[in-house]
N, C-alpha and C positions, 0 to 999 in steps of 0.2 A: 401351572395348574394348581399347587400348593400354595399358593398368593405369599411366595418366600418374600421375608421384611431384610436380610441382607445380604450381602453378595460377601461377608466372612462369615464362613461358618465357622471359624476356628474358634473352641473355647467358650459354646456358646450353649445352650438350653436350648433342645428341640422346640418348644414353646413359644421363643425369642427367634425361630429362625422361620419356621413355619406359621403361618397365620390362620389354617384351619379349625376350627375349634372340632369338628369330631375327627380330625385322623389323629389330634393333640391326643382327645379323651382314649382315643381306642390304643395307642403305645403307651400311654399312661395305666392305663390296664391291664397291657401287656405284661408291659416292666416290672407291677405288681404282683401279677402271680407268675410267673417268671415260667410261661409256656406258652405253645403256640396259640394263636386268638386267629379266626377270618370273621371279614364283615365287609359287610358291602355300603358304598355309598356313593351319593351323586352329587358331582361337581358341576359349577356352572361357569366353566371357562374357555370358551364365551358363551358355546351355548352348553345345555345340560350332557353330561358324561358321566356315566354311569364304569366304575371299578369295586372291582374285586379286592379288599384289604388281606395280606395274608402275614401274621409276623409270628416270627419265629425266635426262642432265644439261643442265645450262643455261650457256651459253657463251657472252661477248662476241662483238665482233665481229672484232675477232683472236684468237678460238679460244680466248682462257681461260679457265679453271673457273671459275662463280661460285656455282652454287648447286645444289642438286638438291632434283626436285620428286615426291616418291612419288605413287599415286594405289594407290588399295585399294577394287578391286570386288568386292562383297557375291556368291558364285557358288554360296551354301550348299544354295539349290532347286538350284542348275542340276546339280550334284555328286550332289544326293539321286536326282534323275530319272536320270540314265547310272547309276546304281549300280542303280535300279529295272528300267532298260533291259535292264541286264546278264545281271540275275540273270532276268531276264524268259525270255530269248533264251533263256539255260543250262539252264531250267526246261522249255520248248518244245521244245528239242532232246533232253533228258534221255527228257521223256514220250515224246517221234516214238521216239527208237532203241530203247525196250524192245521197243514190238510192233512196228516192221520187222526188228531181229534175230531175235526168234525167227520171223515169217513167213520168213525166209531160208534161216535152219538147215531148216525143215522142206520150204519147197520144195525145197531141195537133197537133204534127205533122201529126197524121193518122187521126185526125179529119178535120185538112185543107186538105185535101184530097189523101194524100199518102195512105190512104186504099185503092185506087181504084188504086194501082201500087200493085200488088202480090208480085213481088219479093223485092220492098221496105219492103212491110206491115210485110211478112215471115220473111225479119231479124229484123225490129222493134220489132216484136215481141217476136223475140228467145232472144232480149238483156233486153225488161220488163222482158221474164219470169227468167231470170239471177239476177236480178235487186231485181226482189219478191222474189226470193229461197235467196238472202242477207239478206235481209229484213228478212224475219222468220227465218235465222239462228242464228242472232242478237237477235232477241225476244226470240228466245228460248233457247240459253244462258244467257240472260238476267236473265229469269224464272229461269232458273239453279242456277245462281250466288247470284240469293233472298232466293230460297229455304234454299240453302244450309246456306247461312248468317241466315237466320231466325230460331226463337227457335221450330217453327214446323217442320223442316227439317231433321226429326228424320233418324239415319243409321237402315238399316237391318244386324245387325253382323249375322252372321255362319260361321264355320269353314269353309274351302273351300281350293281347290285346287289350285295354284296359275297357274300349267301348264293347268287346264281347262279354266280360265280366258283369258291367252294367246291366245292360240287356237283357242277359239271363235271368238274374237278382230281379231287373223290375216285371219279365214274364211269372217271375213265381208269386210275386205279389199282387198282380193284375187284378185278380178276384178280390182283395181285399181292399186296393186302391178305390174299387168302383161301388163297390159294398162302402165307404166312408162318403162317397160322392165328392175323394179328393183331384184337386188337376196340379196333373204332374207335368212338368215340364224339364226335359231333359236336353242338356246343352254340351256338345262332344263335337271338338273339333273333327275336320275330318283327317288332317297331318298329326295326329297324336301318335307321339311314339313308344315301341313297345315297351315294354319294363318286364323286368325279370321275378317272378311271382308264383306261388303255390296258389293256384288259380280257383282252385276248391275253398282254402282258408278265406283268402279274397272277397272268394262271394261270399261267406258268412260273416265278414268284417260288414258287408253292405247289406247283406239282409240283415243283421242284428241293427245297422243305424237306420234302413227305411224302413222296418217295423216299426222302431218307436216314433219316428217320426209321423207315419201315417196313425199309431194308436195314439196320440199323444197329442194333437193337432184335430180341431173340432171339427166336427162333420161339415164337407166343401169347403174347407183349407185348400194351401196352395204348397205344393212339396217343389224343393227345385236341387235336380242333380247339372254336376258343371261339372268339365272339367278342363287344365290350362296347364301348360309349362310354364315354372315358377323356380328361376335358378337351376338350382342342378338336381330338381323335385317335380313328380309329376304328382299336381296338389288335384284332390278330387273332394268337393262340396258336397255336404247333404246339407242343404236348408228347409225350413217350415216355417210356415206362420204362427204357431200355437202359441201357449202361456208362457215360453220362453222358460230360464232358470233364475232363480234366484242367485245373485252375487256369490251369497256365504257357500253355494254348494258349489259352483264353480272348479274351486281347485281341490274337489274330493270326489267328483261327479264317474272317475274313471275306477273307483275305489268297488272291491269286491263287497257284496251288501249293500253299498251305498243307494238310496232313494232319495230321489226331493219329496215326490207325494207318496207314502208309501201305499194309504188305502188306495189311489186309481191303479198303482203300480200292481197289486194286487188284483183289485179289478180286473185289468188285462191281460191278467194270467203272465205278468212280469217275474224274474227269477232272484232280478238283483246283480247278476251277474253278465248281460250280455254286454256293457260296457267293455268292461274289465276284458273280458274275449278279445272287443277289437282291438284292445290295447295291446296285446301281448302279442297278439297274430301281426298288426303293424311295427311292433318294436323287431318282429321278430324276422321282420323285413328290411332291418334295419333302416326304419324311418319311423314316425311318429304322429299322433294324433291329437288336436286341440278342440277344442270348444268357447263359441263367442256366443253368448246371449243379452238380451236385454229384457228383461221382468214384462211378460205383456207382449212382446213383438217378436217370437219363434226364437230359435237358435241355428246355428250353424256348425257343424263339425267338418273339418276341414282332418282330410288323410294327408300325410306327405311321403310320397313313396320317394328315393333316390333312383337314378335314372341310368346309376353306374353298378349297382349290386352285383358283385360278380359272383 
């Protein structure tokens, strides 16, 4: 990791033996004021690695220099996690202040006296109550995303029917299905076998993929749930026709905050976060979730649940 130039250290000049120019500069510093120094710095062997420098000097018993002893702790997770934290918080607070702002402006508005205007007051009001249904969808994904991180966030396994799960999930979106003027078409063997499953988390793994599929997907789209034994995986499809994803978001699309569009995501009262849910809910089933798109010709998110979960 020090990009050492030889394999004798004997007799030789820190400088001559290591090849870093700042862990040089920082024991070179040390040595100088002849106390302890930490600093931090990142290495790129092979990939970037972030340490903790900590040196310390070593001194007789009448006080004089005789050696110094570096010590270099590995802090590359710990750095990745505060930069996660960060941008977490920044994300959080970002989504809270759009809809407390504008619920502000308009309360303020209906207090300087657009309450005494009806047909003002009626749509100020129909855009707070938009504004609040945000706002606690937020929160309560929020809740979700804690739960499930947290070590009390315990699953309910039972074996379970994977085409009752379905079923459920697409009776609760019926209304919405038909309100898009989308057709759905669903394909479930009738020998599927059971899997063992928190059958509740389940269905919100699938209502969070055919929401955005039917919001997402132009009015009289074509939605298509599948599902097939696939190795030692019972794999379940949600596919759409819509605008598809862009490449570059691909392998960040499962990411908490992460948007391709974020104005429509907005628009449809999106949180930012129901990806991330199915992820954690499917990892948490010890199986996994992917995404195949093509720019223009809908997407497919493909569940893979294990068939052996004990």
């Amino acid at each position: 990791m020090f990009e050492v130039r030889s394999r004798d250290w004997s007799n030789k000049y820190y400088w001559e033996i290591i090849a870093n120019q700042t862990v040089n500069e920082f024991l070179r510093e040390a040595i100088k004021q002849k106390e302890g120094l930490r600093k931090e710095i990142i290495l790129m062997h092979p990939q970037e690695m972030v340490f903790s420098m900590q040196a310390s000097v070593v001194v007789d018993l009448s006080g004089q220099f005789m050696s110094l002893v570096a010590v270099f702790h590995d802090i590359t997770e710990l750095k990745k996690y505060e930069c996660l934290r960060t941008e977490f918080v920044a994300n959080v607070s970002h989504e809270l202040k759009t809809p407390l702002t504008s619920l502000k402006g308009f309360i303020e508005t209906l207090q300087g006296g657009a309450i005494r205007e009806p047909a003002h007051a009626a749509r100020f009001l129909d855009i707070m109550a938009k504004q609040t249904q945000r706002l606690e969808n937020l929160v309560n994904d929020l809740l979700v995303l804690s739960s499930l991180e947290s070590k009390n966030g315990k699953m309910n396994f039972v074996k379970a029917d994977m085409a009752d799960v379905i079923n459920a999930v697409v009776l609760m979106k019926k209304k919405q299905i038909e309100e898009f003027h989308h057709t759905l078409t669903i394909e479930i063997p009738s020998s599927l076998p059971m899997v063992k499953m928190d059958t509740q988390r389940m269905e919100q793994v699938f209502l969070n993929l055919l929401d955005n599929a039917i919001k997402f997907t132009s009015v009289g789209g074509n939605i298509i749930i599948k599902t097939a034994v696939e190795g030692q995986f019972l794999k379940v499809d949600v596919i759409d026709n819509g605008p598809g994803i862009p490449a570059e978001h691909l392998n960040r699309i499962f990411e908490r905050f992460w948007r391709v569009d974020k104005s429509r995501s907005q628009e449809t009262g999106g949180t930012g976060l129901g990806l991330s849910i199915v992820k954690h809910i499917v990892e948490a089933h010890q199986g996994r979730v992917s995404v195949e798109s093509t720019l223009g010709q809908g997407a497919k998110f493909s569940v893979f649940l294990p068939l052996d979960v004990v």
